[in-house]
N, CA, C and O atoms as a DFTB+ gen file, in Angstrom:
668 C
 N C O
     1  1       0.809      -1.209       0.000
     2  2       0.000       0.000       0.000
     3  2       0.851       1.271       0.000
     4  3       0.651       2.153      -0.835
     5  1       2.011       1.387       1.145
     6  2       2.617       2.470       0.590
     7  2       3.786       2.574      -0.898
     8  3       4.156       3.474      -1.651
     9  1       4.002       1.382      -0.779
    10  2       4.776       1.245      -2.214
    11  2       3.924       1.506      -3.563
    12  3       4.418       1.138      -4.629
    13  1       3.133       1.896      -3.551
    14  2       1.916       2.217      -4.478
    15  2       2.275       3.371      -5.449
    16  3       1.677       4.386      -5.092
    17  1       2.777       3.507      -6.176
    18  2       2.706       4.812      -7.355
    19  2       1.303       5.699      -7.640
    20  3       1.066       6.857      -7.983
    21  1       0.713       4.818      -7.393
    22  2      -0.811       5.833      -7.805
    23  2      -1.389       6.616      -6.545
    24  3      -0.751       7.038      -5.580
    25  1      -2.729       6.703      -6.789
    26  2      -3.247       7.689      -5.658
    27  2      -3.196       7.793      -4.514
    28  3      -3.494       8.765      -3.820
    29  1      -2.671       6.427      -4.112
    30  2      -2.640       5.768      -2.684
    31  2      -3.823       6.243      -1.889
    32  3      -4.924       6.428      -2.409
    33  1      -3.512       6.480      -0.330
    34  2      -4.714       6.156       0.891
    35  2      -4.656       7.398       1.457
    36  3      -3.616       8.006       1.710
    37  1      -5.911       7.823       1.682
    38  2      -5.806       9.344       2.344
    39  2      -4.949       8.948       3.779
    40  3      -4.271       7.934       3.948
    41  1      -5.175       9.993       4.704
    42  2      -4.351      10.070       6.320
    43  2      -5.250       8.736       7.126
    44  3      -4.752       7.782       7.722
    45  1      -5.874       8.865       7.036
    46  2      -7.086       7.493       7.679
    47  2      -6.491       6.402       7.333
    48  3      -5.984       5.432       7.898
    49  1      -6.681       6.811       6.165
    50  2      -6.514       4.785       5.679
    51  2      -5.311       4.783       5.825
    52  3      -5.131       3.737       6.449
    53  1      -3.775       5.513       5.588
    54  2      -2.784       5.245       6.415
    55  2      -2.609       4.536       7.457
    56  3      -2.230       3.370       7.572
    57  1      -2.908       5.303       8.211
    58  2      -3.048       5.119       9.796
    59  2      -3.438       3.845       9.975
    60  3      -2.812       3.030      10.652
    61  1      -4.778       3.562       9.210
    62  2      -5.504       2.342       9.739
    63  2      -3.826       0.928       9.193
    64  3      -3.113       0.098       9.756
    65  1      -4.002       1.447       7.972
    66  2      -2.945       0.484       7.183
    67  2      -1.675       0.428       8.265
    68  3      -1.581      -0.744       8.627
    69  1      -0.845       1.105       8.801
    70  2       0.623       1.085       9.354
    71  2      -0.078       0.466      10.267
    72  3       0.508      -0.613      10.184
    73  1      -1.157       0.236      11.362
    74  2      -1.308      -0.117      12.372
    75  2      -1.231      -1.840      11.889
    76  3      -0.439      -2.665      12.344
    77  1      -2.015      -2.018      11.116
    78  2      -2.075      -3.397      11.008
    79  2      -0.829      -4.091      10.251
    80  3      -0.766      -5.310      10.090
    81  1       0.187      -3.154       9.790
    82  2       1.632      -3.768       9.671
    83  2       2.367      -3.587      10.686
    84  3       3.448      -4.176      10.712
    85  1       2.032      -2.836      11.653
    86  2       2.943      -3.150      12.993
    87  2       2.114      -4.222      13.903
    88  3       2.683      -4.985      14.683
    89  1       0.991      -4.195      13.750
    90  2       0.836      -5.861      14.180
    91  2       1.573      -7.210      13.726
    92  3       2.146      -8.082      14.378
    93  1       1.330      -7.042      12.328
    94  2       2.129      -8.107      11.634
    95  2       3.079      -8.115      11.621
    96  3       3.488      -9.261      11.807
    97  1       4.041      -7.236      11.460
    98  2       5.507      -7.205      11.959
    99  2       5.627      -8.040      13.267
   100  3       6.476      -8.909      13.071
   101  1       5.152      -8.114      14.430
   102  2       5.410      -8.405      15.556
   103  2       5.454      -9.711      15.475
   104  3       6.201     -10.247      16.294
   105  1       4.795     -10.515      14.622
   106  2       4.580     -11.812      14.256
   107  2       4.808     -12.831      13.129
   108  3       4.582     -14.032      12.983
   109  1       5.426     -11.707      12.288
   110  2       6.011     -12.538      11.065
   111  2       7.727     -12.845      12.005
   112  3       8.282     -12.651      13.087
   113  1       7.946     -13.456      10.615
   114  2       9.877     -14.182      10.744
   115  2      10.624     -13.047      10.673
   116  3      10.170     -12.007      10.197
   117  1      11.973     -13.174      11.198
   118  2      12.481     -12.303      10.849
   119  2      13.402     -11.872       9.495
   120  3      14.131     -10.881       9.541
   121  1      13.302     -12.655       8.377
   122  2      13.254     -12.211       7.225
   123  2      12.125     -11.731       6.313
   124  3      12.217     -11.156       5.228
   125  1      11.107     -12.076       6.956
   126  2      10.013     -11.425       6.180
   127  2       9.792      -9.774       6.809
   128  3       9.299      -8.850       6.161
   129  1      10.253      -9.700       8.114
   130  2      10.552      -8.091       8.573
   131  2      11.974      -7.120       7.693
   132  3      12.005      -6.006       7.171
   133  1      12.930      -8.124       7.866
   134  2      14.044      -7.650       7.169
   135  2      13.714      -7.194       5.567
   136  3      14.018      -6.032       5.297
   137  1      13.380      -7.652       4.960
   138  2      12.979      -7.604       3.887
   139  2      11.678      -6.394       3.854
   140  3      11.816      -5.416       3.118
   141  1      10.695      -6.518       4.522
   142  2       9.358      -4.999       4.693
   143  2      10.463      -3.841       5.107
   144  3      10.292      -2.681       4.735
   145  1      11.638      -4.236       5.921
   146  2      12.777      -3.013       6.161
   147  2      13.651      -2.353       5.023
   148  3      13.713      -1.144       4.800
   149  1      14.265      -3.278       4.391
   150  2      14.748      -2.711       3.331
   151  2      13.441      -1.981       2.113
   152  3      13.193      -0.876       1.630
   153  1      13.037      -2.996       2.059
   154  2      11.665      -1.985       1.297
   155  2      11.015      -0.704       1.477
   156  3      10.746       0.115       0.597
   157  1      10.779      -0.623       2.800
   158  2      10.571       0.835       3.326
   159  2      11.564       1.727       3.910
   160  3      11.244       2.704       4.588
   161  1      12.673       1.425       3.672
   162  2      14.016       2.615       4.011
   163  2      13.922       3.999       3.697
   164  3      13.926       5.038       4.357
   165  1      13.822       3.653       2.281
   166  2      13.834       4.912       1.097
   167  2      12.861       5.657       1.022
   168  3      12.992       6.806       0.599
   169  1      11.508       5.094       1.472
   170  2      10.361       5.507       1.450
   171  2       9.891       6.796       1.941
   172  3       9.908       6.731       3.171
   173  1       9.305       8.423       1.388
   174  2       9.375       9.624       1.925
   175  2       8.512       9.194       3.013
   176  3       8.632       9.601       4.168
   177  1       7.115       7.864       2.378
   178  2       5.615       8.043       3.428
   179  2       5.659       7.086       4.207
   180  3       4.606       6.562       4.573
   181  1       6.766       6.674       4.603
   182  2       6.339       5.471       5.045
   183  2       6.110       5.464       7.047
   184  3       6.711       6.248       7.782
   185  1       5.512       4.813       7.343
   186  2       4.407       5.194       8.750
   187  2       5.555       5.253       9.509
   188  3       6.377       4.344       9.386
   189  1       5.812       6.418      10.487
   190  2       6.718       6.656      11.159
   191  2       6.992       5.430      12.320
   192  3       8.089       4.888      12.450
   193  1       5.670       5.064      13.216
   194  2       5.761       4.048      14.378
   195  2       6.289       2.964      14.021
   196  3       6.929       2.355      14.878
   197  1       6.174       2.367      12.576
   198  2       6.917       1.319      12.228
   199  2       7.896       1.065      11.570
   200  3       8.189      -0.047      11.132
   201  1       8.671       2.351      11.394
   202  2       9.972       2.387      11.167
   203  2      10.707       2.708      12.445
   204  3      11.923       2.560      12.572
   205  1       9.969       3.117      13.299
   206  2      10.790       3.066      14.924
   207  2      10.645       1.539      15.008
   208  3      11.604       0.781      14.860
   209  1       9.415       1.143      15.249
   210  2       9.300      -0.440      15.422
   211  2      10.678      -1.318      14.909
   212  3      11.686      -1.683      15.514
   213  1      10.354      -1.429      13.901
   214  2      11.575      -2.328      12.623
   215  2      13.232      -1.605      13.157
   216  3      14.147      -2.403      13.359
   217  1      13.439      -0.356      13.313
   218  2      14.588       0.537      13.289
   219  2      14.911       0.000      15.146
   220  3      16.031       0.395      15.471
   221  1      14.257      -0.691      16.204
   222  2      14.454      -1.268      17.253
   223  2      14.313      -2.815      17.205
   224  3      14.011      -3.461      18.208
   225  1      14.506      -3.281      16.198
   226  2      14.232      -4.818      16.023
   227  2      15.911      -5.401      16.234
   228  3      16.702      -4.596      16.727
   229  1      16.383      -6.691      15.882
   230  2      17.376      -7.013      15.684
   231  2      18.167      -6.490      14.520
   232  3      17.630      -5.831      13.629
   233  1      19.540      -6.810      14.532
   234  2      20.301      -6.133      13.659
   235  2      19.782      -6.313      12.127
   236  3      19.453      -5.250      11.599
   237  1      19.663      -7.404      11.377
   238  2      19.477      -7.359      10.417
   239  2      18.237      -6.821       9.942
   240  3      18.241      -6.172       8.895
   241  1      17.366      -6.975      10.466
   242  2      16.300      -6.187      10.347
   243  2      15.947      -4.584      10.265
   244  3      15.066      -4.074       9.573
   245  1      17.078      -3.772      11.354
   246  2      17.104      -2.465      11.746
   247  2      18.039      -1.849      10.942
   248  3      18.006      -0.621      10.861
   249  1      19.319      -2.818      10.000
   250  2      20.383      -2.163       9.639
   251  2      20.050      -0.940       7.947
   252  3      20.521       0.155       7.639
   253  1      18.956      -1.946       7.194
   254  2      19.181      -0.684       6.333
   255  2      17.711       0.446       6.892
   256  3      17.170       1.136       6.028
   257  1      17.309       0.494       8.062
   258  2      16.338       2.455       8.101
   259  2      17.522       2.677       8.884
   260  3      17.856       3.840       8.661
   261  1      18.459       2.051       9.827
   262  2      19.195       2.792      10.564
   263  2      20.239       3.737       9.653
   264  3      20.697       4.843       9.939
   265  1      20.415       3.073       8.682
   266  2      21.513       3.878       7.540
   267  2      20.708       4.962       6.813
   268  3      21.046       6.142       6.724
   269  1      19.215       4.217       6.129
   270  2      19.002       4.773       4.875
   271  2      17.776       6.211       5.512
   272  3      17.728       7.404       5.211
   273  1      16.976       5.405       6.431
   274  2      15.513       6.559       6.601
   275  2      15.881       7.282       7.319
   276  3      16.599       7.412       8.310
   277  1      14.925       8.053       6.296
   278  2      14.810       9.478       6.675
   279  2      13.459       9.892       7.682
   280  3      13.158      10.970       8.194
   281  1      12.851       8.669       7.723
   282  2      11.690       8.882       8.874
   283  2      12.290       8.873      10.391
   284  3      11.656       9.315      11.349
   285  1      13.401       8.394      10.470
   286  2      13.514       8.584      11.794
   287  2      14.356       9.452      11.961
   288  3      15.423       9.481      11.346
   289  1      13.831      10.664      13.209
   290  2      15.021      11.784      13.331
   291  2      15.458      11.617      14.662
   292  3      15.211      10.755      15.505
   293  1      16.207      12.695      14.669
   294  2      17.621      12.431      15.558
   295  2      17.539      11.866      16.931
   296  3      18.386      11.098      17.387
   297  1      16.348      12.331      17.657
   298  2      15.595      11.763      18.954
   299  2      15.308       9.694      19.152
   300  3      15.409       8.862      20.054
   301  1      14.935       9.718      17.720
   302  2      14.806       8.388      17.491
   303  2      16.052       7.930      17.386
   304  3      16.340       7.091      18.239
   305  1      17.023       8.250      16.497
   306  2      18.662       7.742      16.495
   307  2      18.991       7.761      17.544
   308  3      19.345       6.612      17.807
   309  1      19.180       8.735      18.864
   310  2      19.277       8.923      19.823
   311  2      19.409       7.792      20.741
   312  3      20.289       7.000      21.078
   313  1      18.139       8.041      21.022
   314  2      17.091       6.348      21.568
   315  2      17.490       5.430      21.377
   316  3      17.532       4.646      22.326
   317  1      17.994       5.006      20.095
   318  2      18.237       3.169      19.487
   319  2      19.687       3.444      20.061
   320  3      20.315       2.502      20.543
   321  1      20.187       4.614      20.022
   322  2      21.437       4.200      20.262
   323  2      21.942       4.119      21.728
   324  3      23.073       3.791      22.088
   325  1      21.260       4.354      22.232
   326  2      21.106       4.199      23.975
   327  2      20.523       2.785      24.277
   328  3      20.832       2.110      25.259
   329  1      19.867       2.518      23.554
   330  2      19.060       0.775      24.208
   331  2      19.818      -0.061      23.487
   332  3      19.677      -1.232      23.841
   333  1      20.840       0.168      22.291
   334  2      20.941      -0.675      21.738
   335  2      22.472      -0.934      21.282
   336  3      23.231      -0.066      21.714
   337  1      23.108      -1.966      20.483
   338  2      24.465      -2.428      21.098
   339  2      25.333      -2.196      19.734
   340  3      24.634      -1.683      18.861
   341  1      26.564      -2.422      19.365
   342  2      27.697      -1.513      18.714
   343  2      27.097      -2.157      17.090
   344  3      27.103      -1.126      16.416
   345  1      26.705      -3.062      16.351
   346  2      26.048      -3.432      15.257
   347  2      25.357      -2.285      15.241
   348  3      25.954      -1.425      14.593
   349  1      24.089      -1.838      15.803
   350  2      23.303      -0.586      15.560
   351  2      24.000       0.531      15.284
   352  3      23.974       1.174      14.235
   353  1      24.747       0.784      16.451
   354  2      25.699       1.975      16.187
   355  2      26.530       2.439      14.685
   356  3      26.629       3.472      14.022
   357  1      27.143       0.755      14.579
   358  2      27.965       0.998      13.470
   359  2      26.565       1.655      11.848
   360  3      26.591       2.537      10.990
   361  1      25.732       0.716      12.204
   362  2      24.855       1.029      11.067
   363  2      24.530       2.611      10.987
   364  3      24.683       3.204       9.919
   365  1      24.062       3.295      12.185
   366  2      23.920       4.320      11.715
   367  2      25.022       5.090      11.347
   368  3      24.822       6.223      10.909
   369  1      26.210       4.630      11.461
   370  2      27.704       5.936      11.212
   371  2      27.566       5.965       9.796
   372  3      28.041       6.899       9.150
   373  1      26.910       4.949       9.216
   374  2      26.678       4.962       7.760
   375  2      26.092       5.625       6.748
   376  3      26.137       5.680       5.519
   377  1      25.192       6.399       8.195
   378  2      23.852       7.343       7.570
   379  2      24.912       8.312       6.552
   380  3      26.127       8.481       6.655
   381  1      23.874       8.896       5.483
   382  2      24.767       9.959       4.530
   383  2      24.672      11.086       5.601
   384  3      25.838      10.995       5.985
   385  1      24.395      11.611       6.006
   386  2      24.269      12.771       7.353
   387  2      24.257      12.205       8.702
   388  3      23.318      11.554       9.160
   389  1      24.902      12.369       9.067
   390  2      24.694      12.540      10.590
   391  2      24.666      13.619      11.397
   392  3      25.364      14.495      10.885
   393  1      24.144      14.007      12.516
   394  2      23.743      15.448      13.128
   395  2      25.051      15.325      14.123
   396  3      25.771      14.343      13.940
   397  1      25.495      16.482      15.420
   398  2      25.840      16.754      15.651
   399  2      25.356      16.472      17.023
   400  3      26.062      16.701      18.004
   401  1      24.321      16.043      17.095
   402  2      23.458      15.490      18.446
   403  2      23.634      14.145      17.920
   404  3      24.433      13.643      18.710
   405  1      23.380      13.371      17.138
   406  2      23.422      12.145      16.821
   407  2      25.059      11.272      16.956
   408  3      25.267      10.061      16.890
   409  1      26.067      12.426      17.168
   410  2      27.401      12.002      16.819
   411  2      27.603      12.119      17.950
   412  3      28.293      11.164      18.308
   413  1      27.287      13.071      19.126
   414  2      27.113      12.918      20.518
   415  2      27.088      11.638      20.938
   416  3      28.105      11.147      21.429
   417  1      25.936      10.919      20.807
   418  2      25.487      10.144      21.582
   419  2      26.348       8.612      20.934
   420  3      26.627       7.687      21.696
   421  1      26.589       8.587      19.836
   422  2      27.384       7.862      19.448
   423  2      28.839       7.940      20.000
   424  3      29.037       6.963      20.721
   425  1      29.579       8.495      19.943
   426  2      31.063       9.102      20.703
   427  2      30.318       8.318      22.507
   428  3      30.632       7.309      23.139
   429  1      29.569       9.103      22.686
   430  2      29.641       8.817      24.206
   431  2      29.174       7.310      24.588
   432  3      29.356       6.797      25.692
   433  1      28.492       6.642      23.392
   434  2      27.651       5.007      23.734
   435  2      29.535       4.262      23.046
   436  3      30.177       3.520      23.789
   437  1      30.043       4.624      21.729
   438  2      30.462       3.711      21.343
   439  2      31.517       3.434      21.681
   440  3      31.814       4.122      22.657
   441  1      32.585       2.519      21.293
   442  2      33.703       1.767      21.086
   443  2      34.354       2.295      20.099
   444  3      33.749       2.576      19.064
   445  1      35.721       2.532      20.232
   446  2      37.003       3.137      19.405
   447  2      36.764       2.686      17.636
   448  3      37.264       3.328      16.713
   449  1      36.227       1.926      17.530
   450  2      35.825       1.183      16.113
   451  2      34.566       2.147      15.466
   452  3      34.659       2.802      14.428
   453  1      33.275       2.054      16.419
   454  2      32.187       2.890      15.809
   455  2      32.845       4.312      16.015
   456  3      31.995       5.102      15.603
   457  1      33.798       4.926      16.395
   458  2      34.096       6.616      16.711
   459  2      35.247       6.220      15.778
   460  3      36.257       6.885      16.010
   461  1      35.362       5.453      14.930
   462  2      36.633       5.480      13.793
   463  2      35.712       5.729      12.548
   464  3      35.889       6.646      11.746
   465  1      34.485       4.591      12.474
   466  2      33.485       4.911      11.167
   467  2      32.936       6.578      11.042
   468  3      32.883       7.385      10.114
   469  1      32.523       6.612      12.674
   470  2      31.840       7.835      12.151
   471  2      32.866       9.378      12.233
   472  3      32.371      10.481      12.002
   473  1      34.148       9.205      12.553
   474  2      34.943      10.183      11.812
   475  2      35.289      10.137      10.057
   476  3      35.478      11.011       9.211
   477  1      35.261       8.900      10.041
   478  2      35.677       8.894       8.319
   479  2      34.215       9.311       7.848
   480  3      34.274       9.548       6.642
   481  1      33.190       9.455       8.238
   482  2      32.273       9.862       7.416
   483  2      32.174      11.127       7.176
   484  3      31.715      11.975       7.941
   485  1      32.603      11.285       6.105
   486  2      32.200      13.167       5.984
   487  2      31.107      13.457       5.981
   488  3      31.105      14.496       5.322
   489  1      29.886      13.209       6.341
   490  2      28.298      13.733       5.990
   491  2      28.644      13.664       7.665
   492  3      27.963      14.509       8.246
   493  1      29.376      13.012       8.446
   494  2      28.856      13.495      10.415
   495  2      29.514      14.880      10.539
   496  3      30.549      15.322      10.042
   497  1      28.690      15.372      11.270
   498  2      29.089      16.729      11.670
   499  2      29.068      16.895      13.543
   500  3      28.123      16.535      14.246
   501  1      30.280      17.484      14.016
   502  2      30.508      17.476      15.567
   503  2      30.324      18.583      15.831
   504  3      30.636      19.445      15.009
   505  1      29.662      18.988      17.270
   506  2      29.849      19.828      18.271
   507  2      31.433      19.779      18.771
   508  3      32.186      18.815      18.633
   509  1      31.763      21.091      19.403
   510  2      32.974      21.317      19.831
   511  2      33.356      20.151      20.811
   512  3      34.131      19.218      20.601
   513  1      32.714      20.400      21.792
   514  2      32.601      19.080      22.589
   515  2      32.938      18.251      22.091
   516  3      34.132      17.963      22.002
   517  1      31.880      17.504      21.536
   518  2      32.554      16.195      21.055
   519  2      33.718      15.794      19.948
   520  3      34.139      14.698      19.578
   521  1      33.983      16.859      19.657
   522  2      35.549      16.789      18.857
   523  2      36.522      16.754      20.179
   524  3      37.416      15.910      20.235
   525  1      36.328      17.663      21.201
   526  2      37.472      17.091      22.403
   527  2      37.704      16.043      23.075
   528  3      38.779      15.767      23.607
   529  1      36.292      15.123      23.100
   530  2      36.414      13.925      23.240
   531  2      37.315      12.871      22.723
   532  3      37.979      12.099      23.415
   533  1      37.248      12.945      20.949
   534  2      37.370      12.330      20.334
   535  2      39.298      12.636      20.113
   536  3      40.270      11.888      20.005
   537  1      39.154      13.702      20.126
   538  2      40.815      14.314      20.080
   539  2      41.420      13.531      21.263
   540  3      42.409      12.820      21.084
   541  1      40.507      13.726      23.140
   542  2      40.854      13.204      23.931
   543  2      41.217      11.653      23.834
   544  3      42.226      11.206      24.378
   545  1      40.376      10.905      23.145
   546  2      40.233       9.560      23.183
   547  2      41.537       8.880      22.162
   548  3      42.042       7.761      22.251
   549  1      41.878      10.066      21.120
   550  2      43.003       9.885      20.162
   551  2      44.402       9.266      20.808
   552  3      45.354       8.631      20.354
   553  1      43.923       9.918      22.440
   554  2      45.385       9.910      22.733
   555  2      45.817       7.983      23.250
   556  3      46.963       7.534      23.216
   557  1      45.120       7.530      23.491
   558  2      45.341       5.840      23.607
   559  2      44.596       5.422      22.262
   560  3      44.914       4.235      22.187
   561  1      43.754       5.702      21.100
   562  2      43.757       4.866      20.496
   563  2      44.038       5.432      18.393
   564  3      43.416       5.834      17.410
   565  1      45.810       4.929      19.004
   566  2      46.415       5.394      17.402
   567  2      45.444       5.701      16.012
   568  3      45.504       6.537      15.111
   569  1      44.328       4.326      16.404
   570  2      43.805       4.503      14.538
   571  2      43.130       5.277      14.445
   572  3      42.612       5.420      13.337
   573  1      42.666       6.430      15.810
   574  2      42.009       7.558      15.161
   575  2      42.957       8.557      14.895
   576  3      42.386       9.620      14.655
   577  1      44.570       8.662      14.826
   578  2      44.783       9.812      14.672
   579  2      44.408      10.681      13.244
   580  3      43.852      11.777      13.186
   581  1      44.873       9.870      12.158
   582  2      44.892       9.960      10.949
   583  2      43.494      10.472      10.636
   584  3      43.272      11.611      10.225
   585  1      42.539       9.515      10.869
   586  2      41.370       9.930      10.327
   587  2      40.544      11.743      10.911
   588  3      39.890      12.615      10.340
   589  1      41.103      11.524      12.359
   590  2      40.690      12.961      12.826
   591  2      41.509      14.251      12.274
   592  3      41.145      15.415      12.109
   593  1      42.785      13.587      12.046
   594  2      44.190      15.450      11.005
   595  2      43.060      15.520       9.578
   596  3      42.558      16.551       9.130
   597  1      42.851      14.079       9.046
   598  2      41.784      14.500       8.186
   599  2      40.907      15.428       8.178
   600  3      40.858      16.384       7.403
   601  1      40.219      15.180       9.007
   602  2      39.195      16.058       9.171
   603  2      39.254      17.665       8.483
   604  3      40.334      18.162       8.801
   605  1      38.731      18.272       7.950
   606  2      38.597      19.780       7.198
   607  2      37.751      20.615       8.831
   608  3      38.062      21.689       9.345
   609  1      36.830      19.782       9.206
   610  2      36.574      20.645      10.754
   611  2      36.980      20.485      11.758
   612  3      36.172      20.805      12.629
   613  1      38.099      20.044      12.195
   614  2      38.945      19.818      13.000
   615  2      39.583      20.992      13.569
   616  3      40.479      21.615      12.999
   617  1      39.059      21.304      14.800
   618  2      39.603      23.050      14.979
   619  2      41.412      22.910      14.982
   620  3      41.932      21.908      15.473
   621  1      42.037      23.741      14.536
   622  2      43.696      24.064      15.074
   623  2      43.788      23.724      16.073
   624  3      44.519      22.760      16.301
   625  1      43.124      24.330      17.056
   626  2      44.178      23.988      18.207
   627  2      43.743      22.519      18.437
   628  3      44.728      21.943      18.898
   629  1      42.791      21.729      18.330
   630  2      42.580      20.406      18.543
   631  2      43.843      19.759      17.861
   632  3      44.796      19.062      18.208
   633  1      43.407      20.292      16.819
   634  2      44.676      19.539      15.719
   635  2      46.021      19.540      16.557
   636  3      46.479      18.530      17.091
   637  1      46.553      20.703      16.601
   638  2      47.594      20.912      17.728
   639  2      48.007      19.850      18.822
   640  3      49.154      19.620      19.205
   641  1      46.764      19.212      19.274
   642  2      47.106      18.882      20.651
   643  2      47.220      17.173      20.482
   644  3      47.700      16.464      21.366
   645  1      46.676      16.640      19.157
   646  2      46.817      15.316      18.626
   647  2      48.488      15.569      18.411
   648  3      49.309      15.089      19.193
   649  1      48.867      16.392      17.236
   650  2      50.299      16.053      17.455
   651  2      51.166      15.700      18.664
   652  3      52.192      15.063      18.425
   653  1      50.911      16.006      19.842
   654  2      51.854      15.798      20.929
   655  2      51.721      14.213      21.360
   656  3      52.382      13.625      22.215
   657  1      50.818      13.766      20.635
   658  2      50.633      12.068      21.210
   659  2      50.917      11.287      19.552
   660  3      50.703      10.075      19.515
   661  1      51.298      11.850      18.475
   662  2      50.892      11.214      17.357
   663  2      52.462      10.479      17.579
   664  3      53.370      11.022      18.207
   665  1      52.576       8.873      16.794
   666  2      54.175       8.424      16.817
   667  2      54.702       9.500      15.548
   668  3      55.883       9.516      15.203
C-alpha cells in the first residue's frame, strides 16, 4: 500500500494500514521483517511508528532504516542508540548525514571502532565538545589519529594537541 505509485490512501486509511503492519511485523519471521525493512528505508511516506518499530528490532532487520531513513530523526537515532548495542551503532555511522546530536550520543555510547566509522564519514558533523572527546580519546587509540588530522573541521588547536601524542 505504501509502495503504491498511484493515488494511494488518504491520512485514515494510512493510519488504519501502518497499524495493522505493525501488528504483523510483531509476528512474522524475521526475514520477512528484514525484507518490509529494506523496502521501506527509502520511502518519503512510510508510517513513522513502524519504522521506529523495525529501526528497534534485531540487527538485520534495523540495519538498512538505521543507515538509509529518513523517517527517523535524531531523537529516534538517539534512543536506538542508547538501548541498543555496537552493530546498531555501526549502522547508523553509515547514515549519509549525521547530526551533531546524533554524533554525541554515538562518541559517548560507542567503542574506538564505531568513533573510527563515524569520523571517516564526511556527511557526520561534531559539536565542539565532542571533537574534544574524540581528540581526547586519540590519545590511547592510534587509529584515530589519521582519520581525525583529516578532518577539514577539526579546529587548530585540537589539531595541535593530537600532534603531541601522534608516533
Amino acid at each position: 500500500l505504501f509502495l503504491d505509485p498511484g493515488p494511494g490512501l488518504n491520512a485514515g486509511e494510512q493510519n488504519i494500514a501502518a497499524e495493522i503492519l505493525s501488528q504483523v511485523a510483531r509476528e512474522v519471521e524475521r526475514e520477512v521483517r528484514a525484507r518490509l525493512s529494506y523496502r521501506l528505508a527509502n520511502l518519503e511516506n512510510a508510517p513513522v511508528d513502524l519504522i521506529r518499530q523495525l529501526a528497534s528490532d534485531e540487527i538485520q532487520v534495523a540495519r538498512p532504516l538505521l543507515e538509509r531513513s529518513g523517517a527517523l530523526n535524531d531523537q529516534d537515532l538517539v534512543e536506538i542508540i542508547n538501548r541498543q548495542g555496537k552493530e546498531q551503532h555501526m549502522s547508523v555511522t553509515n547514515r549519509a548525514r549525521v547530526s551533531a546530536g546524533v554524533s554525541e550520543a554515538l562518541v559517548a555510547k560507542g567503542d574506538d571502532e564505531v568513533v573510527l566509522a563515524l569520523v571517516q564519514n564526511n556527511g557526520a558533523e561534531f559539536s565542539r565538545n565532542t571533537m574534544e572527546v574524540m581528540v581526547d580519546r586519540s590519545e590511547t587509540s592510534d587509529n584515530l589519529h589519521k582519520p581525525l588530522l583529516s578532518r577539514r573541521d577539526l579546529p587548530p588547536d585540537l589539531m595541535h594537541n593530537i600532534f603531541w601524542w601522534v608516533s
